[in-house]
N, C-alpha and C positions, 0 to 999 in steps of 0.2 A: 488619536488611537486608530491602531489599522482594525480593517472590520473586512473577516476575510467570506466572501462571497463563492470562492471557486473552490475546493479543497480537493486537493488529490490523496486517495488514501491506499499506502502500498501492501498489498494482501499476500503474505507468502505459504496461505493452505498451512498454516501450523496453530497451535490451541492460542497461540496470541492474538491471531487475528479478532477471537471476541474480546479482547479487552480493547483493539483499535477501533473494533465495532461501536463499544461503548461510550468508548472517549468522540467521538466522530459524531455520533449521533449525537450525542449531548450538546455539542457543541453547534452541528448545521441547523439544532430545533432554536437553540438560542438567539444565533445570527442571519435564518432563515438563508442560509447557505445551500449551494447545490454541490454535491459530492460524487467525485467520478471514485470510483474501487479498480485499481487495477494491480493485476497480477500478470507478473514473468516468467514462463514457462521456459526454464531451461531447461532442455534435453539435450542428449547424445546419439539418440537413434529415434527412427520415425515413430515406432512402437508405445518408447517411453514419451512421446511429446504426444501421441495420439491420448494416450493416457493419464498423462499429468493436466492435458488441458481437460479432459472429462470432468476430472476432478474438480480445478480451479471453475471451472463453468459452472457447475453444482454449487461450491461454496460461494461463489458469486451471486449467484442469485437468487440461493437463501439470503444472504446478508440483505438483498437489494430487496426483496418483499420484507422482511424486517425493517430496513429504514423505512420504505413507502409507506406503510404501515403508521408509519410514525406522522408521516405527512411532508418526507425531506422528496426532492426532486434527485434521483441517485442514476448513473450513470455504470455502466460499465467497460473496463477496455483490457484489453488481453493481448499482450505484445510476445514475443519471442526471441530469445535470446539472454545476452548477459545481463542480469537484472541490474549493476549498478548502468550501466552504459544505455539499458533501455529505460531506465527511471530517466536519467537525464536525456535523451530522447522526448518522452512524452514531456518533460515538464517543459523543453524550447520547443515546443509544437503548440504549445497552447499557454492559456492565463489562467495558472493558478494564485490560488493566493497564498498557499499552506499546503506542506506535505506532511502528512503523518504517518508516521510506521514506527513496528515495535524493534526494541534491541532485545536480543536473545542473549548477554551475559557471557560470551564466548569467555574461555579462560584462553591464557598465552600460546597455549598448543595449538588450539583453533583459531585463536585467531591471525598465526603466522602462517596456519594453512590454511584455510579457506578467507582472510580476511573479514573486511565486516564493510557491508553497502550501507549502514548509517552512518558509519564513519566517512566514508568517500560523500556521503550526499553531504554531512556536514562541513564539508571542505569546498562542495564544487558547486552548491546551489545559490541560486541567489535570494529566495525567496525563504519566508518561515519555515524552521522544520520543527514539528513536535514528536519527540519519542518518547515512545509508551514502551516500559518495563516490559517486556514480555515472560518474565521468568515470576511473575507475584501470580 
C-alpha cells in the first residue's frame, strides 16, 4: 500500500476549498502526512493579482491555523500564472505524494470554455490525484 507523506492540496479561493480542507485534514491526521496548500493567482492586470493574492493569502492561512490546530505540519505556496501549467510546475519541483483538488461540475458550455485543470492533471500527472466533489 502507498502511504502518502507529502500531499499537495490545490486551493482555488471557492466554497469548495472546505470540503478539500476536510478531506486533507482527515487524511494528513491519519497518515501523519505534511500538507503544502497551494493556490494560483491568475490575473490580467497588476491590480487584480494584487487583489486576488490578498485574498488567496487570508484563505491560506486560515486553513493553515485550522490544520496546525489539528497537529498536521502544513505548508504554504502561492504561484502565478496558469493554474493547470503552474500545478504541474510545483508538483516536478518537488516530492509529493498526492494531489487533491475539488471538480466544480462544469456543464459542456464551460467546460469547452474555460476547460477544466482536473481534467488536464488527470492526464498529465504522474502521481495520485484525489478529487473532491465540489458542487455537494
Amino acid at each position: 500500500m502507498h502511504v502518502y507523506r507529502n500531499v499537495l492540496a490545490a486551493i482555488d479561493c471557492s466554497p469548495a476549498d472546505a470540503l478539500i480542507i476536510e478531506h486533507v485534514t482527515s487524511l494528513a491526521r491519519q497518515l501523519d502526512a505534511k500538507v503544502h496548500l497551494l493556490h494560483v493567482v491568475h490575473s490580467h492586470t497588476l491590480d487584480q493579482d494584487r487583489s486576488l493574492r490578498e485574498i488567496a493569502i487570508s484563505n491560506l492561512n486560515r486553513y493553515r491555523g485550522m490544520m496546525q490546530a489539528e497537529g498536521i505540519d502544513v505548508h504554504v505556496v502561492i504561484r502565478s500564472g496558469e493554474p493547470e501549467s503552474e500545478i504541474l510546475k510545483e508538483i516536478e519541483e518537488n516530492s509529493y505524494d498526492l494531489l487533491a483538488m475539488a471538480t466544480h461540475g462544469h456543464r459542456l458550455p464551460e467546460r469547452i470554455l474555460f476547460g477544466s485543470v482536473s481534467r488536464a492533471m488527470r492526464e498529465k500527472i504522474s502521481i495520485p490525484l484525489l478529487l473532491i466533489n465540489g458542487d455537494r
